[in-house]
N, C-alpha and C positions, 0 to 999 in steps of 0.2 A: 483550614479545611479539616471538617472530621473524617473520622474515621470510616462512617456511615457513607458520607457523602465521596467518599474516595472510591469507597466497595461500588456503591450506585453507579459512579461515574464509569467506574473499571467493565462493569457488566453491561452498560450501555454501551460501550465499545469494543466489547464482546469480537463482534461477528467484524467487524471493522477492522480490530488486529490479527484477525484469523486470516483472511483473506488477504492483508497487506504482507503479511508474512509466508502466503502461501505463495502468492504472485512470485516470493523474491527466492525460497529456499525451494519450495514442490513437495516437498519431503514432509510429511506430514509430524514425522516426532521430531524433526527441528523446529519444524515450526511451532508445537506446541512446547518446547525450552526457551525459544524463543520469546514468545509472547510471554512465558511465568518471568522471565529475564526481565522483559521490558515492564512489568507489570513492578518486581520486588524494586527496583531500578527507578521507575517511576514514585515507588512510595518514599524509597531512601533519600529520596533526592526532592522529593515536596516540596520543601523551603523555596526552592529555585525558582519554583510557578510564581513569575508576578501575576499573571492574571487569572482569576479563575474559567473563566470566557473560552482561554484558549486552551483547556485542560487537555481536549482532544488533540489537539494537533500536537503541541506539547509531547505527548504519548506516543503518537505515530511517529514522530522523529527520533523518539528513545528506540522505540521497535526496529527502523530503518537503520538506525545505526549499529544494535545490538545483531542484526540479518546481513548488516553490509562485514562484520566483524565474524560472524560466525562460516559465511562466504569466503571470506581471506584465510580464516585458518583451516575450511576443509578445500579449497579452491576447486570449490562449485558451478555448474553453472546455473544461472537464474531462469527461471521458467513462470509463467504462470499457469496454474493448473485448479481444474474445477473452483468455477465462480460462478456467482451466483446470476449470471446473466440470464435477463428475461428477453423467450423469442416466442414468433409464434411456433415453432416447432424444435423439434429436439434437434433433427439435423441444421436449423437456421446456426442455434445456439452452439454445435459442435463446427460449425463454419467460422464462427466468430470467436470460438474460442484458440482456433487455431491461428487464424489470422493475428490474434492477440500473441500468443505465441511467438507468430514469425516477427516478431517487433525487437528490433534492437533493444537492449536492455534500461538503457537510462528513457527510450521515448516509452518502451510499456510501462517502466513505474510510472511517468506521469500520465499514460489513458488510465490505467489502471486507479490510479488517485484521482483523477476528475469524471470517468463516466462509470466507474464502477461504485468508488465510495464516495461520489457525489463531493469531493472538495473542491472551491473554491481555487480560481489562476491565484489569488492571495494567498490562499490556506498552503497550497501546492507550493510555492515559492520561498515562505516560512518551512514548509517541512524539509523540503532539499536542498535549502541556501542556495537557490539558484533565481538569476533576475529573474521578473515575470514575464521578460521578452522574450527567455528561454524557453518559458513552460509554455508559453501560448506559440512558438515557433517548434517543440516538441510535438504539440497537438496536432498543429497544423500536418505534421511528417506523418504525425503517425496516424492519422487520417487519411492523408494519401497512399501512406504504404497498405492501410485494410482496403482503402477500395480496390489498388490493384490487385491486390490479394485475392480478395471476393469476386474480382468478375476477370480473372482467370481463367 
């Protein structure tokens, strides 16, 4: 992979490590150490990509782990905070972003990885080592825990 194609790749996934990183730290200048971390992190470590395909995900699991590491050394807690959710109104979107919020920490990463940044029960189960019967029974909870939430 060039160098060109690394930068391209990095900037399309811009807005993708912003948000996954903001869901897990809150903290806006962690998260932007965070993401340049997982970014130098990701370049140092290029060799390792077998595939180019998976470049993204690949990224998101460097992020996740460089966020899960920077959580342990300030023992954080994890929050998600301003996303880019689309409602029909402002208050819908500050319902749900709360509701998101009240989410046990390991099922919001994975709403937050499948309804926010659109990945894949696959993508989602390669980024957290975790089986895919976890993430789609993660879904499942944390589906039911925003409806009781919402109609509260």
């Amino acid at each position: 992979m060039t160098r060109e194609t690394f930068s391209n790749l990095i900037l399309d996934s811009e807005s993708t490590l912003y948000r996954v990183a903001m869901s897990m730290l809150r903290n806006e200048k962690d998260c932007e150490d965070a993401v340049q971390t997982a970014v130098l992190t990701a370049f140092e470590k290029l060799g390792t990509l077998k595939h180019e395909e998976y470049f993204k995900t690949w990224l998101v699991r460097i992020l996740i782990n460089v966020c899960n590491k920077q959580l342990k050394s300030a023992a954080k807690t994890i929050e998600l905070h301003d996303t880019d959710i689309t409602a029909d109104s402002a208050e819908t979107a500050t319902e749900i972003r709360m509701a998101i919020e009240s989410l046990p920490v390991k099922i919001r990463q994975v709403v937050v990885l499948y309804y926010i940044e659109q990945f894949t029960v696959k993508e989602i189960k390669q980024i957290l080592k975790i089986p895919e019967g976890t993430v789609k029974s993660r879904l499942s909870k944390g589906r039911d825990l925003m409806k009781n939430y919402l109609t509260e």
